[in-house]
Residue frames relative to the residue before (quaternion, step in Angstrom):
aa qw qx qy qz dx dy dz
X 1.0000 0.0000 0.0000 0.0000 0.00 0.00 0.00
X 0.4782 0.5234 -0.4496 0.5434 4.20 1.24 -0.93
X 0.6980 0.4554 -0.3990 0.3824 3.71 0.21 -0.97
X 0.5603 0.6222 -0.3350 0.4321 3.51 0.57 -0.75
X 0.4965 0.6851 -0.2326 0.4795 3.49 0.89 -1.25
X 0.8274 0.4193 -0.0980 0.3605 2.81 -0.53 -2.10
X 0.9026 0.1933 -0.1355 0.3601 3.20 0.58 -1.00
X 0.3951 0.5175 -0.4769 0.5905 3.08 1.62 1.79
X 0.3237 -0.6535 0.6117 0.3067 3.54 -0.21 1.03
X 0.6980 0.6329 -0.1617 0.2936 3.02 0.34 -2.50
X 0.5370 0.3620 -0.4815 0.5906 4.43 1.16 -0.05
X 0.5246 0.7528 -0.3505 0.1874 2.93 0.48 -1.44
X 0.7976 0.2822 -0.1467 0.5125 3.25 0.03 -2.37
X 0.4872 0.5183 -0.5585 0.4267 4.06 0.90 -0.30
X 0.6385 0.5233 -0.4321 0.3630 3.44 0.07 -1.00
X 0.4988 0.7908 -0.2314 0.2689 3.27 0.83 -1.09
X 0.8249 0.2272 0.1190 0.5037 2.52 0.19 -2.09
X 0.6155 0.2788 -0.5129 0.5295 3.94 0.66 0.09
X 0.4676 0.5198 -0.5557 0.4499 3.86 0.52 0.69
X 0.7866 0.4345 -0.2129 0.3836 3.10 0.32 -0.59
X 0.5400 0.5341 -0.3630 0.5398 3.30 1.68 -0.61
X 0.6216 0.6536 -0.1711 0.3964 3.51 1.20 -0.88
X 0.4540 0.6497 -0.2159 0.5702 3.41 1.74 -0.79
X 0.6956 0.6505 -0.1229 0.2790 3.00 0.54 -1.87
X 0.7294 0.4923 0.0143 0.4747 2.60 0.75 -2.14
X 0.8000 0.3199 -0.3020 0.4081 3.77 0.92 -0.83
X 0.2331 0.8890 -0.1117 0.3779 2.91 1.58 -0.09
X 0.6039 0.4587 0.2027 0.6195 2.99 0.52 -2.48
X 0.8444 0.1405 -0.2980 0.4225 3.59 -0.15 -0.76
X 0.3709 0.7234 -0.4535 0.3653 3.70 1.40 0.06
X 0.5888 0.5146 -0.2158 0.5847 3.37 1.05 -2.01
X 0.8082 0.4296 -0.2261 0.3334 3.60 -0.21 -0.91
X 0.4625 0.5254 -0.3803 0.6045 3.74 1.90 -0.30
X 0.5981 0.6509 -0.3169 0.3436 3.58 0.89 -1.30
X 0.7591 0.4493 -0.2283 0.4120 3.38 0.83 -1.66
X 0.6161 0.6192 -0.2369 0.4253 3.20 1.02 -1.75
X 0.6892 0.3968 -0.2486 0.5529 4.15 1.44 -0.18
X 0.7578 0.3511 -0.2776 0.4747 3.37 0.93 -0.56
X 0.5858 0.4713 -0.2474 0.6112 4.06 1.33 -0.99
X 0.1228 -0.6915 0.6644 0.2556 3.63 0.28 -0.80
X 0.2624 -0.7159 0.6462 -0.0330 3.71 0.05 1.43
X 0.2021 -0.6496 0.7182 0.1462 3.08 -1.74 0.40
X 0.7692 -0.5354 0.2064 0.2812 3.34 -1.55 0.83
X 0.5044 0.6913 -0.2558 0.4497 2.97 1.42 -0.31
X 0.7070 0.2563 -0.1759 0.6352 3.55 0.35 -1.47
X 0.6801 0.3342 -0.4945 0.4257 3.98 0.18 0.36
X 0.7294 0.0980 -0.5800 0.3491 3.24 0.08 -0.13
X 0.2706 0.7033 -0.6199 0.2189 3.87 0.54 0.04
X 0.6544 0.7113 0.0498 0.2518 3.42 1.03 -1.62
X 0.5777 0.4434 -0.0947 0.6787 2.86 1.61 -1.66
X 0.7783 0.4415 -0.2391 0.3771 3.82 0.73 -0.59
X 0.5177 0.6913 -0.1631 0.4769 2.58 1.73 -0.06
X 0.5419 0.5423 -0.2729 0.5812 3.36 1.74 -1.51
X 0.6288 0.5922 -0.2598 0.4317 3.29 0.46 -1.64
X 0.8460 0.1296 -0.3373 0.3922 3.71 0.23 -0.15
X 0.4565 0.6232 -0.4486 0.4495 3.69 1.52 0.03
X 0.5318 0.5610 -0.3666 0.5177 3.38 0.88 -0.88
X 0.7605 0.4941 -0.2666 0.3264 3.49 -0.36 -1.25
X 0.6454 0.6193 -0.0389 0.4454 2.66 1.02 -1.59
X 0.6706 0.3664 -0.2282 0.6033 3.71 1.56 -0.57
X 0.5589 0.6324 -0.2080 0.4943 3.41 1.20 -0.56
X 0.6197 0.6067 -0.1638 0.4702 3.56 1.50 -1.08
X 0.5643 0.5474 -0.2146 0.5796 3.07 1.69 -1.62
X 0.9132 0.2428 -0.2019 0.2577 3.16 -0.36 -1.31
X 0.4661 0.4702 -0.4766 0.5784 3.86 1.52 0.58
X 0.6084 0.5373 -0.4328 0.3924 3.63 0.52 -0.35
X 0.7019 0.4462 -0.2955 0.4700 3.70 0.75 -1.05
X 0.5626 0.5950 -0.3151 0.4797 3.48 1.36 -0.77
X 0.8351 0.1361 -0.1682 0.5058 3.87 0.18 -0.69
X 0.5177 -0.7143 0.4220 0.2091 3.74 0.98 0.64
X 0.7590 0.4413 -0.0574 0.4753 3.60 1.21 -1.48
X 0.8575 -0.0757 0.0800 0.5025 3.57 -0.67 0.48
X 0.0043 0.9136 -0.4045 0.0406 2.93 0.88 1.44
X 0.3539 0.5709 -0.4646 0.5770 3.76 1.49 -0.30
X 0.8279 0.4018 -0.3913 0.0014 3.24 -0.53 -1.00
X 0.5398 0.6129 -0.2070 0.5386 2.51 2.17 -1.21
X 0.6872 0.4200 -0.3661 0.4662 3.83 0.40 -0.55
X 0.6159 0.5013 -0.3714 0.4810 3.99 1.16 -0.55
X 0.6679 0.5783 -0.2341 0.4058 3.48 1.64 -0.05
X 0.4122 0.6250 -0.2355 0.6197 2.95 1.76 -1.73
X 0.6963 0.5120 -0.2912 0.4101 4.05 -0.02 -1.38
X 0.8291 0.1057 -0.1845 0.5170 3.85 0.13 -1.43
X 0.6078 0.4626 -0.5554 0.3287 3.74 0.67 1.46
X 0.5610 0.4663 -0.4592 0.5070 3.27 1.60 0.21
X 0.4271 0.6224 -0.4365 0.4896 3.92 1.30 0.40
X 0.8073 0.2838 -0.2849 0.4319 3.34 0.38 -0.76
X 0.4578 0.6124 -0.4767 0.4337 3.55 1.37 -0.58
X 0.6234 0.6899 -0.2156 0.2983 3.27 0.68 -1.21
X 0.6581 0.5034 -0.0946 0.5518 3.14 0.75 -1.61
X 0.6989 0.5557 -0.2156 0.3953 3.34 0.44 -1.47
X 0.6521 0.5032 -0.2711 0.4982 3.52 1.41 -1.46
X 0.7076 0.5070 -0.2102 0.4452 3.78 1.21 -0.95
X 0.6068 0.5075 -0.3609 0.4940 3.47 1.08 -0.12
X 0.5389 0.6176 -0.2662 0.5072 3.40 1.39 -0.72
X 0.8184 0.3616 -0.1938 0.4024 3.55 0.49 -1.30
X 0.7520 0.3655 -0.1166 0.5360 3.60 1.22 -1.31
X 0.3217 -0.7865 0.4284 0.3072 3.60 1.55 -0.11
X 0.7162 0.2002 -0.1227 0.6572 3.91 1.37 0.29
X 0.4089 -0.7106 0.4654 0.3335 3.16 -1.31 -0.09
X 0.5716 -0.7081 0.3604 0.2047 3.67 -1.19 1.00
X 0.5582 0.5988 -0.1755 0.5468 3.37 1.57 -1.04
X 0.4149 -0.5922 0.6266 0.2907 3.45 -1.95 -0.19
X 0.5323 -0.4946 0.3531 0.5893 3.95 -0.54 0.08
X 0.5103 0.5225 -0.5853 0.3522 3.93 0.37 -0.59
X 0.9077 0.2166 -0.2460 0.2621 3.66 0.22 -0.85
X 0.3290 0.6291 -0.5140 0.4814 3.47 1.65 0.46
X 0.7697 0.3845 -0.2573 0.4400 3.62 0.91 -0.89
X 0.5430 0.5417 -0.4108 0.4929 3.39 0.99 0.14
X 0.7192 0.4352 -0.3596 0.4050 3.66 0.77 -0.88
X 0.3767 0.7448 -0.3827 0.3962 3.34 1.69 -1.26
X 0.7026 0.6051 -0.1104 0.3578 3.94 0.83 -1.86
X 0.7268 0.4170 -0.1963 0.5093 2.84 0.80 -1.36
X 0.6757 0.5119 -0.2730 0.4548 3.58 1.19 -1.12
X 0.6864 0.4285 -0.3209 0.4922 3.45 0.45 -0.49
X 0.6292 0.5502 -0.2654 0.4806 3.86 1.07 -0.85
X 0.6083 0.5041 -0.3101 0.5289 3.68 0.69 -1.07
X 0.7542 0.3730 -0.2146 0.4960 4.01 0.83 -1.03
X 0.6264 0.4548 -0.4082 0.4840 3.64 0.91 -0.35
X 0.4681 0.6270 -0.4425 0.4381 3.90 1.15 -0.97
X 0.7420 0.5001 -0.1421 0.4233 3.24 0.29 -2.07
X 0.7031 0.3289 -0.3082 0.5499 4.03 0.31 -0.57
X 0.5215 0.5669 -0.3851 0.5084 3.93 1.21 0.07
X 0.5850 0.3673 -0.2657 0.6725 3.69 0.40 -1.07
X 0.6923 0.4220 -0.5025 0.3002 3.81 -0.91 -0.54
């Protein structure tokens, strides 16, 4: 199966790049744990914030699979986007053993995630 890998750039540079969106993202919410202790935020301007990471991330992730496959660079970032969604999800179903949201806003982040990574595989 490593061989398989290896001799798929195209998993590879995905792998890549939701790592790096993932960086990003833990990053970002580090700075944003910082403020949310030192500003005393309200609920508002955090999650504003968190939706925010969520599409900068993507949105960097978009970039850097676009420059990587040269070709249909939407697609790969509209991809790069609805696999850091399901990581996501996947990572929340794990921790909260359900989900916290209604479908309006699974499908809104779904949007934002897939949009932030198409944007980002556009511009590259």
């Amino acid at each position: 199966m490593e061989r398989r890998i290896r001799k798929n750039p195209k998993v590879m540079w995905m792998l890549k790049s939701l790592l790096a969106s993932y960086i990003i993202t833990a990053v970002l919410l580090v700075v944003l744990a910082m403020l949310l202790y030192r500003l005393e935020l309200n609920e508002k301007t955090v999650s504003a914030s968190i939706v925010g990471i969520y599409v900068l991330s993507t949105f960097v992730g978009g970039f850097i699979i676009g420059k990587l496959m040269k070709v249909r660079q939407f697609f790969w970032g509209l991809s790069l986007g609805a696999a850091y969604f399901a990581l996501l999800l996947l990572i929340t179903l794990g921790v909260y053993k359900g989900l916290n949201g209604d479908a309006a806003n699974l499908l809104t982040t779904f949007v934002l995630c897939a949009g932030g990574g198409m944007a980002g595989g556009m511009i590259s």
